[in-house]
Structures are given as structure tokens and as C-alpha cells.
N, C-alpha and C positions, 0 to 999 in steps of 0.2 A: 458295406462289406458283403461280398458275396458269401467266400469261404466256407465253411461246411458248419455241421451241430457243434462241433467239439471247440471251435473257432469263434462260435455264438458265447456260448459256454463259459469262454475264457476274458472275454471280453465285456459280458455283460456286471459284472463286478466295478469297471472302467465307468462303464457310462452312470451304473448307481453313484457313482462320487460325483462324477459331473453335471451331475441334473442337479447336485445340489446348489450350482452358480450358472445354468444353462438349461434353456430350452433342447431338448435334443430329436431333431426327426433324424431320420435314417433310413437307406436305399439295400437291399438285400434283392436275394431272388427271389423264385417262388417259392411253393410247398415245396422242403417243410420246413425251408428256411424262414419263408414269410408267417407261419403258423409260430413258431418258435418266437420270432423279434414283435408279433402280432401281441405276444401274452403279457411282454415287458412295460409292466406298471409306467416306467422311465422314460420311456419314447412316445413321442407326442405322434407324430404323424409318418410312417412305413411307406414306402416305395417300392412297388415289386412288379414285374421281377425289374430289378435293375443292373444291367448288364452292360461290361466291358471286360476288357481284355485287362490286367493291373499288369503286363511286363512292358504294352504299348504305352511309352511313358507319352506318345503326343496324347493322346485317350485322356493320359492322368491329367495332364494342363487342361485341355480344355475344360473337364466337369470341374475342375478346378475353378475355373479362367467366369464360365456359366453361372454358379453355385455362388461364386464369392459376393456376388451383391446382393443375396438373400442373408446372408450366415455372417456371424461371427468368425468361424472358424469352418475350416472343410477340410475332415479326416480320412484319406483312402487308405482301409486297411490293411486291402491286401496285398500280401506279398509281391516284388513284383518278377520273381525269378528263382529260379529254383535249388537254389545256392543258400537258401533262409536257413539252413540248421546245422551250418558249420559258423556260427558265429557262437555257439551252444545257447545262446537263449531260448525262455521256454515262451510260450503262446501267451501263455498270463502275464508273464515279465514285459513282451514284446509288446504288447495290446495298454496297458498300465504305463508304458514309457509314451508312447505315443499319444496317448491322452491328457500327459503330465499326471498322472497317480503314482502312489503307491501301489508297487504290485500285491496283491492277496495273494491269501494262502492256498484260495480253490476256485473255481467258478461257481455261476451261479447257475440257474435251470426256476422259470416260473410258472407254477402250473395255477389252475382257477379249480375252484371248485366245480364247473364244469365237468374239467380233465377227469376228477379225484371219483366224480360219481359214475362217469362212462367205466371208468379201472374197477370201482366195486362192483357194478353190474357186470362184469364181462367175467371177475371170477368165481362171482355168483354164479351164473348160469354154468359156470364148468366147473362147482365145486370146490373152487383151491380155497385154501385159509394160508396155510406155511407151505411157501413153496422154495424153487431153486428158478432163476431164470438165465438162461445161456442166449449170446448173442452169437450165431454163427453164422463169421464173414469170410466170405470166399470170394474173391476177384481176384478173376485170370489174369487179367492186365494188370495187377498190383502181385505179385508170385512171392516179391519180397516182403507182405505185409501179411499174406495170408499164412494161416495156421491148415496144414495139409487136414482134408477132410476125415483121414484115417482117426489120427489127433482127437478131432474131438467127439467122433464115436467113441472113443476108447475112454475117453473121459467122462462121457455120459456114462455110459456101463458103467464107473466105477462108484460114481454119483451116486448112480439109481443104487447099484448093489451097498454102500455102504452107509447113503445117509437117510435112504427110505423114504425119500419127500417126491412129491410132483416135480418136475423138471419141463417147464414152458421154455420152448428154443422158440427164437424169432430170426427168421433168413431174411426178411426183408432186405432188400439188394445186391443179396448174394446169388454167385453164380451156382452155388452147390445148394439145392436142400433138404436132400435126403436125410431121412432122419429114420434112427431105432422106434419100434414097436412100440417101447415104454414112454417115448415122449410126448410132452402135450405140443402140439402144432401151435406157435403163439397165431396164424393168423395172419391178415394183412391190415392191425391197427395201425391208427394214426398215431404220430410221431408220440403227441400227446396224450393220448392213450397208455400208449405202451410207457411212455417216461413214468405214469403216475401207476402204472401196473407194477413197474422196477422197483418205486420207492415202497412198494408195501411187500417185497421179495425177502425173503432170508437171506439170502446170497444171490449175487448175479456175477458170471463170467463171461468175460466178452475179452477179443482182441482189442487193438488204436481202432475203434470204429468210436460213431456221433454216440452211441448207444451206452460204450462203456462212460465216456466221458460227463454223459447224463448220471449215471448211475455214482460214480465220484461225488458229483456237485451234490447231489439230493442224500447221500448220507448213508447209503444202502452197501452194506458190507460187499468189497469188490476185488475180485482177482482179475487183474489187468493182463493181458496175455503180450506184450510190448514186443513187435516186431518192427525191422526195419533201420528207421530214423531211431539218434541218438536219444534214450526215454530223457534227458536232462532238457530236452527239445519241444518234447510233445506229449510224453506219458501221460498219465489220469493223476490226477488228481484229487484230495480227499482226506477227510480224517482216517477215514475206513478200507481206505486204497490199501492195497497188496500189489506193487509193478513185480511181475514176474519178466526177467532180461534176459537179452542174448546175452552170450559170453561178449559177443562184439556185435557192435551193429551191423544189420545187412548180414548176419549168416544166416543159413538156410535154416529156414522156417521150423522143418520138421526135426531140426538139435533141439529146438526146446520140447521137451517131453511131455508125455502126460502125468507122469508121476510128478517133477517139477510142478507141473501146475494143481494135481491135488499137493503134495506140502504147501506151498499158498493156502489152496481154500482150508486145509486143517488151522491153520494159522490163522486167520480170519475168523472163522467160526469160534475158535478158542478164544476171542478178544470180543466176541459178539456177545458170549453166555455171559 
């Protein structure tokens, strides 16, 4: 599987059942997909980057056609066209069928104690103990996924002004990262870093980015900002999840509010105390 964090995330649930009657290696890209499938107790031996095209079905035969006399069985996950979420299945369900499972409730996210001691040193050195952490994703070329940058300054102020905590934003591969005065600059941590920095957060909000999806799996109180694709699709996942929705998928971004998204976070926080 190529696919992205939140597609790891969803899938990594699958292959824990499966290693119960299977050896299981597996072909991903690179950082930080390979960093991600690298942590998984489950997987015997990683592949990176391992690259094709999933809508060139001749590409699928052959790794297929190659692979079969090594393997029992040879799963290409990904999608192979861009029609996957009008069937309304969600990523867990999709990834779980494919594998012959039972779909779970959430995914999963593996960190080392490695990850857990880079995350305490880092807010060590910048003092956090209870914090807020926001994930803000901005891509041009995604208009219908993104949360307008106005949005989530405005949600920051309100953050800052009403729950008096530190507030670490991480832009990592966003086109926008300007960010207010009062916030903590997350930085350019690694993947896993920042996933074990999440789980030790009060709260974290984030839009459909790898980041919120993390944040789901590891149990950390979450307001899902769901833009785009139908959230019965793709949304987060979690005990602790909050999906905040369009009224319809694919409306314009900046209908969902900030105020919307703080009722979320009050709601959360209220179920966290």
C-alpha cells in the first residue's frame, strides 16, 4: 500500500488479525509512510518506497503475476480510481473486507518508546505539560478539503482566549503557515514525534489530514474538522472523535464555522473531565 497516514491507520488493525495465520511483509513508500509501517510490531519485512500507479490495472497483474510465487496471498490496497467513496464504505471497512476481517472500530498507530521519549524531551525543552495541539492543513490544490486560513486563526483566538492552555500548531505540508503570536510553532517533527507528542495533548484539532487520523487511533480527545468526501467514507475515527460535518459534502469549506468547531471542542473537553 502506498496510500497515505490515515490509510496506514486504517489498515493496520487488518494485518494485526492476519499475522495471527500469516507471515505478513509489505511494500509502502517512503518517509513517512515507511517510518509508520517501519514501527508495526506485524510486519516482518517493509519495502520502500514501493511505487506504482493502482488505476494501471496492467502494473496490478504483473506485481501480482511477480510476487505470486513468493506469497501466499498478494493484496494491492490501493484504490485504483477515483470513484472509491460513492460506494459509501469507510477505509476500515474497505481495508478489513479485503483482508477477509472483521472491520474494527478505529485504527491503530504504533509508537516505540523511542517515539514516547523524543515527545517528552521536545516538551520539555518548551515547557508544555497540558496543552492544545492543532493541526493546520492548507492545500491549494485540495480547496475542497481545506479549512480557509481565516477559520482557523479565528479558532485559535478563541482557544487561546478561553481555555488558557498552550496551543502547539503543526503546518507540516501545508501551503499556509502563518500563525498568531500566541501560538507554539509545532516545528518540523517527525511523523513519529509529533503522533507521540498528540497522544500526550488535551485536545487536538485538525481537518481529514494523516495527523487527525493519528490522533483518533491513539485516544487523544479529537475535533475532526471533515471536509470534502462523504465523513461515512473517510472521517476519523475513535472513541474520543468529535466529526464536525458539512451540511453536504463538497460545500465550501469556509460554511463550516468556527464557532461549529468550538461547540465540538466544548463537547469533548466535557466528556474528557
Amino acid at each position: 500500500m502506498i496510500g497515505s497516514i490515515g490509510d496506514l491507520v486504517y489498515l493496520f488493525p487488518s494485518l494485526e488479525m492476519l499475522h495471527r495465520r500469516h507471515i505478513i511483509d509489505m511494500g509502502t513508500g517512503g518517509y513517512p509512510y515507511l517510518a509508520v509501517v517501519g514501527n508495526n510490531p506485524h510486519v516482518a519485512q517493509v519495502y520502500a518506497p514501493f511505487i506504482y500507479k493502482p488505476s494501471r490495472s496492467a502494473q496490478r497483474r504483473l506485481i501480482e503475476r511477480v510476487l505470486a510465487p513468493f506469497y501466499e496471498r498478494v493484496l494491492l490496497l490501493d484504490l485504483p480510481d477515483g470513484d472509491w467513496w460513492k460506494d459509501g464504505k469507510h477505509f476500515v471497512e474497505r481495508y478489513a473486507e479485503a483482508c477477509g476481517c472483521p472491520p474494527p472500530d478505529k485504527g491503530i498507530l504504533y509508537l516505540a518508546a523511542d517515539n514516547r521519549r523524543a515527545a517528552a524531551d521536545y516538551l520539555q525543552q518548551r515547557g508544555l505539560d497540558s496543552f492544545i495541539y492543532v493541526a493546520q492543513m492548507i492545500r491549494h490544490r485540495l480547496p475542497f478539503r481545506s479549512w480557509p486560513l481565516a477559520h482557523y486563526h479565528a479558532l485559535l483566538r478563541i482557544l487561546h482566549d478561553r481555555l488558557a492552555l498552550p496551543i502547539v500548531v503543526d503546518t507540516v505540508g501545508s501551503d499556509e503557515a502563518a500563525l498568531p503570536d500566541f501560538c507554539v510553532d509545532a516545528g518540523r517533527l517527525d511523523v513519529l514525534t509529533a503522533a507521540a507528542v498528540i497522544e500526550r495533548a488535551r485536545l487536538f484539532v485538525g481537518s481529514d489530514s494523516g495527523l487527525t487520523h493519528v490522533a483518533g487511533a491513539l485516544g487523544t480527545p479529537t475535533v475532526a474538522i471533515h471536509l470534502g468526501y462523504p465523513p461515512e467514507t473517510c472521517a476519523a475515527l475513535g472513541d474520543r472523535v468529535v466529526v464536525v460535518r458539512q451540511r453536504r459534502p463538497f460545500d465550501d469549506p469556509a460554511a463550516t464555522s468556527p464557532d461549529e468547531v468550538l461547540a465540538s471542542v466544548e463537547r469533548v473537553l466535557g466528556g474528557a473531565r
